[in-house]
N, C-alpha and C positions, 0 to 999 in steps of 0.2 A: 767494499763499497765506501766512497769517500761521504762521510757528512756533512754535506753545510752547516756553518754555523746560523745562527738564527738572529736578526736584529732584536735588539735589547727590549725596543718597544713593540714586536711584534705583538705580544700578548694585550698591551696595550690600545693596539690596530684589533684586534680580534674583537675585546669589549667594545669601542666604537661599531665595528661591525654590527655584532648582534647589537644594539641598542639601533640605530638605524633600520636593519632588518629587519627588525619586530615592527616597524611604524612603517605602513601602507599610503602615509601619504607622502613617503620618500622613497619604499622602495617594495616590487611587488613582485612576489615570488621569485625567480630567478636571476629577478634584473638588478644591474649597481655592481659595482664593482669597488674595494682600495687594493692599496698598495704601498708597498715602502721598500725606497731604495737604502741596500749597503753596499757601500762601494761599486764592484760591478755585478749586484746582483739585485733583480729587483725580486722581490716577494709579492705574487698579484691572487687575489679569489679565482680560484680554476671555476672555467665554464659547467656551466647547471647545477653549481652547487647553491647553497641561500646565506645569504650573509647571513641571517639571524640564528646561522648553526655554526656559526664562528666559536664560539666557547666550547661545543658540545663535541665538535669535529673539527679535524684540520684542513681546512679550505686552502689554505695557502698554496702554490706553487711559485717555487724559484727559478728565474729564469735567468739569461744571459742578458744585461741588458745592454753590455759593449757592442755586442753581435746584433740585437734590434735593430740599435739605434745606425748600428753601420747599413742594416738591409733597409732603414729608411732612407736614409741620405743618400744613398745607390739606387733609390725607387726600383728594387729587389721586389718581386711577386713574392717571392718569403716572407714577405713582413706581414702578407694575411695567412700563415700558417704557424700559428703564435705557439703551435705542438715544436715546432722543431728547434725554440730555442729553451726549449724547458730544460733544467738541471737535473734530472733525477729521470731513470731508463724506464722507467715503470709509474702506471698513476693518472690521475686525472690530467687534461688539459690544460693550459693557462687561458685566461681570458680572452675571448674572440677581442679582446678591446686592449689586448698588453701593448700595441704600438702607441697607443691613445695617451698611458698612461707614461712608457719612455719617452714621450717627446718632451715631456713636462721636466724642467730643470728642480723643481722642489722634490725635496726628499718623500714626502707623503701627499698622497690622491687620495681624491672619495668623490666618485662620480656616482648620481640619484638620480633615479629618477621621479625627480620630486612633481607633485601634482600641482601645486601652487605655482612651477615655475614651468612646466609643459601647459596651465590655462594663459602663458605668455606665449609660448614658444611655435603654439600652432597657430596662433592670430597670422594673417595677411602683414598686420601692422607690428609685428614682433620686437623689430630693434629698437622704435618708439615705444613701445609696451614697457620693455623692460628698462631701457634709458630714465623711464618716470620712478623707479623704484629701485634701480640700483645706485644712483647719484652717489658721489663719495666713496664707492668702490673702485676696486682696480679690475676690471672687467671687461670683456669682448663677447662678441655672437659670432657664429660662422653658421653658413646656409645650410641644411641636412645635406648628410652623406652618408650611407650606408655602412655602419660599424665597421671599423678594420683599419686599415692602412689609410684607405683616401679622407677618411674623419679624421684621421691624427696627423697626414698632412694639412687639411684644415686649421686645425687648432695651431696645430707650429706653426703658422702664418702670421696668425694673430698673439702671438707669445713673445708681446716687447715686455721690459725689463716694470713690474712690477701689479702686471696681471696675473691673477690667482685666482678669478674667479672666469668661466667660462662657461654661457649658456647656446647648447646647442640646439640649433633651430628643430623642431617635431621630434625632441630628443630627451631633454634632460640638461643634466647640469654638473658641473664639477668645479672644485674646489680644491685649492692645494697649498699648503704650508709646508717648514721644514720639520715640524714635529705633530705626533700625535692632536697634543692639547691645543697648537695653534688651529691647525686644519680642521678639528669639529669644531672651536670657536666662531672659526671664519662658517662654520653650514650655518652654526647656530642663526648668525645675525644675518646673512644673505636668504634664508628661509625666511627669518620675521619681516625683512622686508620684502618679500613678494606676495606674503600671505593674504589672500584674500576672502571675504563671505563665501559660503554657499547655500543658494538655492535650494532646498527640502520640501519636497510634495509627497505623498504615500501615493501608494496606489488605489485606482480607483476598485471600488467593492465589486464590478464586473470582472475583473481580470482573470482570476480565478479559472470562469466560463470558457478560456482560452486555452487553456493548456492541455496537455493530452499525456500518451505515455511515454514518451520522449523531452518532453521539456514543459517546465512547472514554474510556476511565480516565482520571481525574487525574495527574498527576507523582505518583509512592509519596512525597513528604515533602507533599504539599499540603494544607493545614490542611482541610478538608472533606472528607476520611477519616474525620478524629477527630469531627466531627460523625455522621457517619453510622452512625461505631460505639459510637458512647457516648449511651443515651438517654436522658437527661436532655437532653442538647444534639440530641438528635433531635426530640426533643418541643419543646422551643425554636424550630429552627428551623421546625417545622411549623405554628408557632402564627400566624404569616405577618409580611410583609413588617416590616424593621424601622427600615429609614431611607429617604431619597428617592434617593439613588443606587442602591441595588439594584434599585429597582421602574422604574428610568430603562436599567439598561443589563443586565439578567438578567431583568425582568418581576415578575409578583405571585409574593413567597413561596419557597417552597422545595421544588417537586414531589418526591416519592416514588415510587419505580419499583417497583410491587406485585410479589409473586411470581409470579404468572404474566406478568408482563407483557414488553414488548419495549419498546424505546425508543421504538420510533417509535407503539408506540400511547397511551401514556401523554402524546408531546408530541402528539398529533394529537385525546386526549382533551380536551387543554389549550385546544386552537387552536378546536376548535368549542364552547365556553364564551365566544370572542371575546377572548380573550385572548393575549399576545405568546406566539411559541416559547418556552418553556425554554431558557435559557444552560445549565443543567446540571439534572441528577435523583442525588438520594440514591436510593444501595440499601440501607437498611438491614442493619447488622452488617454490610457489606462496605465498603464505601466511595462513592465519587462519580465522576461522569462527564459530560464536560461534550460539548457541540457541534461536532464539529470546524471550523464556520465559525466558531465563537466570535468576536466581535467586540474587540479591544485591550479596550475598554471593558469586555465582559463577563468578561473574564480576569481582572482587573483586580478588578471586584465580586465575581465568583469568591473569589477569594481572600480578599478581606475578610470577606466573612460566615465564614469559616471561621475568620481570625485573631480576630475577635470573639466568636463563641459559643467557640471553645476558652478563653478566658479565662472564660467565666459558671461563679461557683461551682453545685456543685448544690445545689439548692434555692430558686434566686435564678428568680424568676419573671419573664416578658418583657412588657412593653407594646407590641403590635404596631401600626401605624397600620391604621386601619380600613377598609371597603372606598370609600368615600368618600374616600379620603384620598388610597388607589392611583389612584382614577380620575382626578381631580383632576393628577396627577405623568403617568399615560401621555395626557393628552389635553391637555398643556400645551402650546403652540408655543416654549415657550421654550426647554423641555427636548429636545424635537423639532430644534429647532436645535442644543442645542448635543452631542447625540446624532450625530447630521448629520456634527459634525466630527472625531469620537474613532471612526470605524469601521475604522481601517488595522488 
């Protein structure tokens, strides 16, 4: 069996990785993806694994990326089965997102999904949003598209000669340089400037009273209290699903636990509409309560929608994806898989 050899900074790419993946307000459980090209080979995090096990385990997969980038520019349905140009006959998948990151002409990518820059990305007003905070970057938005080929022909759209930074609408965000050290420099400072306050309420001392034996309070500091108690960000979250991660490992949206209700009939209300159990339900003015199977994954999304709607000013309106869009992300095979691997 022939060996690839390995780019010199991969190990390099690796420690960015985990340092990244260890921090939740860039990137949450299975999500985020780099990468680094040699020659015609790119090196990309295979689907369901966690950046923050970059040091620990080999995440990497090598792919073809002559062959990609040819089944993009053929607009080839190949180019969403990112398994088939993998280099090695055995092993994890490459990234549902490897076209995303061949289209990109820089040597290194680091797509986040950072929380600071998804409380821009799912505004109404988004391109405005972040035009006030990116100034002086080389930068573009492109409208959501569901992970894969049609996202990365997105982004190649917008990829004139000295944009590196790229925020995708109800998505996330990427960044790309020709080295290691350039490319987390470039997150560093495109992070500071999007960074914004949040919002911090506990929950209220009744909450408690709500829970059953299927799903229990939140931790008293976890960002989805403050959603539940502040309505403007109530109404936000209810207006539904707002990126493809949450609809991948928490389900559609953000169920509500009406006053009369009990947990379990509200998720059972859920489940014959044919749709996934609830990860958690807002109580309104009290706070949140999540599943006690909860899944790594859904902890994980957990958490982010509450780091992100506690950042939305009020009055700042949401673009929710549509129902079409949810169905599309729970009846994916891809997501399915890489779903599959994030359930510890």
């Amino acid at each position: 069996m022939t060996v690839l050899p390995r780019p010199a900074d991969l190990p390099a790419l690796a420690r960015l990785s985990a340092r990244i993946g260890a921090d939740p307000l860039l990137i949450q459980g299975a999500g985020g993806n780099t990468s680094v090209k040699e020659d015609a080979v790119m090196w990309i995090k295979a689907s369901g694994t966690l950046l923050a096990d970059a040091l620990t385990r080999d995440v990497f997969v090598p792919c073809d990326l002559g062959a990609m980038r040819a089944a993009m520019a053929a607009g080839e349905a190949r180019a969403d089965r990112p398994g088939e140009f993998a280099l090695v006959a055995q092993g994890l998948r490459p990234s549902i997102e490897t076209s995303l990151h061949a289209v990109f002409p820089q040597r290194v990518v680091v797509h986040v999904h950072c929380v600071n820059t998804l409380a821009l990305a799912i505004r109404q007003d988004a391109g405005d949003a972040v035009a006030r905070r990116l100034a002086g970057f080389g930068w573009a938005i492109v409208p959501y598209a569901k992970p894969g080929a049609e996202l990365a022909r997105q982004v190649q759209s917008v990829l004139a000669p000295g944009v590196d930074v790229v925020v995708l609408r109800n998505h996330g965000l990427i960044v790309a340089a020709d080295t290691v050290a350039e490319t987390e420099a470039l997150l560093s400072r495109v992070v500071a400037a999007v960074t914004a306050p949040a919002a911090a309420l506990p929950p209220a001392a009744m909450l408690a009273q709500r829970a059953d034996g299927d799903y229990r309070p939140l931790p008293p500091d976890h960002p989805l209290h403050t959603v539940a108690r502040l309505p403007h960000l109530l109404r936000a979250a209810q207006a539904g699903s707002l990126y493809p991660d949450h609809v991948v490992f928490c389900g559609v949206g953000a169920p509500v636990l009406g006053e009369g209700d009990t947990p379990a009939q509200a998720a059972a209300r859920i489940a014959a509409r044919g749709l996934p159990r609830p990860a958690f339900l807002l109580v309104p003015g009290q706070g949140a309560l999540i599943a006690r199977d909860a899944s790594a994954g859904a902890e994980a999304l957990t958490r982010c929608l509450g780091d992100v709607l506690a950042r939305l000013p009020e009055g700042a309106e949401v673009a929710p994806l549509t129902d079409a869009q949810n169905a599309e992300l729970l009846n994916w095979d891809a997501e399915k898989y890489r779903q599959s691997l994030n359930v510890g």
